[in-house]
N, C-alpha and C positions, 0 to 999 in steps of 0.2 A: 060641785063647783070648787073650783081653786081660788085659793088666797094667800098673802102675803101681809106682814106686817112691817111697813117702814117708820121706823122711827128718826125723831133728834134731842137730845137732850144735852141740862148743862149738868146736873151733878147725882144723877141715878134715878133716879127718879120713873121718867119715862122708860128708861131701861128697863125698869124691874117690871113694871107692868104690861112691857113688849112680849117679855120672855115668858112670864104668867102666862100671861094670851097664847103664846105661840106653844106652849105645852099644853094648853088645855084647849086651843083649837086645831092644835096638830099641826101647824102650817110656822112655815119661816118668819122666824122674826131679826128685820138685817136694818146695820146705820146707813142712814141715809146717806147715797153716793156710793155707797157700795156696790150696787145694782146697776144692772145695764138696762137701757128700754125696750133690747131685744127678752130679756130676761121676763120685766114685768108686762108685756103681750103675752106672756102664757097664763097669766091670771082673770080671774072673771073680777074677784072684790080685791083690795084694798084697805086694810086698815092703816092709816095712818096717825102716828103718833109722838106730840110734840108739847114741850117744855115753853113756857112764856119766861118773857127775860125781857124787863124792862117795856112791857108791854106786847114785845115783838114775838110771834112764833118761830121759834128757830126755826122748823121747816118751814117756814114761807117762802125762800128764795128757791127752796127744791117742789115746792110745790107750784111755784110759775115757772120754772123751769120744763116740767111734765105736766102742763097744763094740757095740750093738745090729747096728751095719754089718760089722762085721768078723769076727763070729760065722758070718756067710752066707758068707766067702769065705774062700778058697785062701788061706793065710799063710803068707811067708818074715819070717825075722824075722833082722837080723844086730847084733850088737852089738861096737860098738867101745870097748877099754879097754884101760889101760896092763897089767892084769894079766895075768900070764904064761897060756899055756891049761892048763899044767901046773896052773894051781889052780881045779880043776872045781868042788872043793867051793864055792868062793868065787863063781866065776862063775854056779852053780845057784844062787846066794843072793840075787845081784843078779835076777836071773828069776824065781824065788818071792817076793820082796817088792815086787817094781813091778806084776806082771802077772798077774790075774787068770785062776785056774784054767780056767775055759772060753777063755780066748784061749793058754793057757799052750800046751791041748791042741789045738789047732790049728795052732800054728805050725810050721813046720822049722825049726830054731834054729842058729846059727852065731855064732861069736866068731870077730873079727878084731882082731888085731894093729892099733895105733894109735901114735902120735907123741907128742914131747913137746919142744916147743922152746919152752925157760922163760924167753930173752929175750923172748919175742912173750905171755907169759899176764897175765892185768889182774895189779893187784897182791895183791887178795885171796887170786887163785888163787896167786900166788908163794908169800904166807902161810902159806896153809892144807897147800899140799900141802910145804913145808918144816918147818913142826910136824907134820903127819903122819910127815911120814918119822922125825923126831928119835924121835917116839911109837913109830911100829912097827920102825925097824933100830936101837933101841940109839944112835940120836945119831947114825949115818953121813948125814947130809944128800944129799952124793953122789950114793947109789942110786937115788933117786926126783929130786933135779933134775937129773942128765945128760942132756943133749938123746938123742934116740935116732929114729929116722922107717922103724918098720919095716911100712910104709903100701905094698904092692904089688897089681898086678893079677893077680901067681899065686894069691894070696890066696883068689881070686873063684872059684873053680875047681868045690869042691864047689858052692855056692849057683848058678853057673852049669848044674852038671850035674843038681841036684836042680828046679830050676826047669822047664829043659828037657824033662826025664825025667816031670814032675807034670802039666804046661800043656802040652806039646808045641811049645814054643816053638822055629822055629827062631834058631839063634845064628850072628852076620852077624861 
């Protein structure tokens, strides 16, 4: 079977574990809109791969956009954010509001651990995610701007074996 990895991401993150994936499952890994939908018809699966940002999946607008297309195919779906995996509830929330029930039910779903280095973000994002933080910890600013980069390829391991184990990919 053939596959493809599309991603979107805001600040590496998803990246690096596009390109992991696509080395280690052999298969393209490209930024979303890059690709054409004559392009991704030659594939059977799909991995898709996206950064949360303010609750919103960056691919979501690319993902109802090839809604029609991705209905038909095999879907990995991984998502990158700061939030702990300890908060399911949270992270099912981000999945139920970006992502439409017929893709919902399709996908194999995965959270991965992501980074946070707050000299490198624009300045908006400085803004936003330091009145966030004041907002939800009681004023500790701290919490939410300590750099932290817990961005690894062990990470990759289940979505490795679940991909392999679905597609019959082998892993190089």
């Amino acid at each position: 079977m053939k596959g493809i990895i599309i991603y979107k991401g805001k600040y590496g993150a998803t990246r690096q574990y596009a390109l992991w994936l696509g080395t280690i499952l052999n298969i393209p890994a490209v930024i979303a809109g890059s690709e054409t939908a004559d392009q991704l018809n030659q594939y059977d699966y799909i991995i898709l791969g996206s950064s949360i940002y303010i609750g919103k999946l960056q691919l979501r607008k690319w993902i109802r956009r090839h809604q029609d297309l991705l209905i038909k195919k095999q879907l990995f779906l991984y998502l990158v954010a700061g939030t702990p995996a300890s908060e399911k509830e949270k992270l099912q929330e981000y999945i139920t509001t970006n992502i439409s029930a017929e893709i919902r039910t399709r996908c194999n779903l995965f959270f991965l651990p992501g980074k946070l280095e707050f000299k490198k973000l624009s300045l908006p994002d400085k803004i936003l995610l330091s009145i966030g933080s004041r907002l939800a910890k009681g004023g500790d600013e701290s919490i939410v701007t300590k750099d932290y980069n817990d961005v690894k390829k062990e990470h990759l391991s289940e979505i490795i074996n679940m991909v392999t184990k679905l597609s019959r990919v082998p892993v190089t």
